[in-house]
C-alpha positions, 0 to 999 in steps of 0.5 A: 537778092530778089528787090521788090521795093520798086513796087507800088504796093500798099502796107498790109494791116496786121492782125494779133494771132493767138498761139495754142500750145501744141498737146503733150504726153503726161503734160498735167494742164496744157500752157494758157494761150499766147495773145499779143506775142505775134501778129501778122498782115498780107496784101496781094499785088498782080504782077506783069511777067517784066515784075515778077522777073525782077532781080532775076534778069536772066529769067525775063523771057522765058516768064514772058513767053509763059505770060499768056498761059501763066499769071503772076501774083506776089503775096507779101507777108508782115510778121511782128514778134513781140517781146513780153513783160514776163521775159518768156523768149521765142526760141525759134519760128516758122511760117508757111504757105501752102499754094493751090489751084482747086480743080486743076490737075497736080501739074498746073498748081501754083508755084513759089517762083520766088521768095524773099529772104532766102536767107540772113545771117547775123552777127555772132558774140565773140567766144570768151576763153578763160586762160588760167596761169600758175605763178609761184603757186598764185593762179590768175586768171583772164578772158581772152577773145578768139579771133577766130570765134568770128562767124555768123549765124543764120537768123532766117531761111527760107525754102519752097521756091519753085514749089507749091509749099514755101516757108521760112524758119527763124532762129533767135541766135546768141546776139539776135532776139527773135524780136521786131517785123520780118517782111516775108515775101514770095512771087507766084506763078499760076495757070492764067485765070485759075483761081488761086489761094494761099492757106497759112500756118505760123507755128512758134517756140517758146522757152518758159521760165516755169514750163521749159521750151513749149511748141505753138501752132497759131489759131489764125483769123478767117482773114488770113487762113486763107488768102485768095489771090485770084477768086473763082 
């Protein structure tokens, strides 16, 4: 587990972002935008190679030997799923980066060197077993709990590290509602004094009652499109 509390980095400003419905084969009208389901805040903090090693000790030097051709950045992200009056779920969630150093070569672009979460699990709701028995031709019936119905269920995943692409992927599970605020997290490593930027995308399913399980892609503000770590 990667623990970036100790850094002294301010809360991000979250920004409604409006969900367009992804286009449909034979679809007769494409679903209304959504407004006020999803919002989302960045904030970028430099970081020394000691920070950027932090919950990752056996790492320490060699992020230090790096150092003077390598810098650190970490990018923390707040993401707000909002629950609606019409009771429309999310179904599942994704957000990604996609890091870039424009004009250098395709070794010496930003990496992932790290992210948080990589993962969470969930509780999981017990099986329910219906038990029937057949008595002087009576049949009674129970619910009995299976002990071994026990299990979690993974809620987040992240992916990406040590690549230029990382994301996270949500999934509403049988207990947990894709419902409250994710801190997204991810420490970068880029060639030092190479500007670097960080383009976003958040995509989203939703389960309509009238019009079934709809995909959307998000339209983002200029503000959070593009994210400048270091400007030219």
């Amino acid at each position: 587990m990667i623990h970036y509390l100790d850094l002294d980095t301010a809360a991000p400003i979250l920004h409604d972002i409006e969900l367009v419905a992804e286009p449909r084969l034979n679809a007769p009208a494409s679903p209304p935008h959504l407004k006020e389901r999803v919002s989302l805040g960045a904030v970028v903090r430099a970081l020394t190679a000691e920070e950027a090693a932090a919950g990752e000790e056996e790492w320490s030097d060699f992020l230090k030997s790096e150092s003077p051709h390598s810098d650190y950045f970490m990018l923390s992200m707040v993401c707000a799923f909002r629950p609606t009056g019409n009771g429309d779920p999310f179904v599942d969630a994704a957000v990604g980066i996609q890091l870039e150093s424009p004009g250098k070569a395709d070794d010496q672009q930003p990496i992932a060197w790290s992210i948080s979460p990589k993962k969470r699990l969930v509780p999981a709701r017990r099986a329910a077993r219906i038990a029937l028995t057949a008595k002087l031709a009576i049949v009674e019936s129970s619910v009995e709990f299976s002990p071994e119905g026990e299990h979690e269920e993974l809620f987040v995943v992240g992916m990406g590290e040590r690549d230029s692409d990382p994301e996270w992927r949500f999934r509403k599970t049988s207990s947990t509602p894709l419902i409250g605020d994710e801190t997204l997290t991810v420490i970068v490593k880029t060639p030092a004094g190479a500007p670097t930027r960080a383009r976003i995308s958040v995509a989203a399913t939703v389960r309509h009652r009238r019009l079934g399980i709809i995909p959307y892609r998000a339209e983002l503000p200029p503000v959070l499109r593009i994210i400048n770590l270091r400007s030219q």
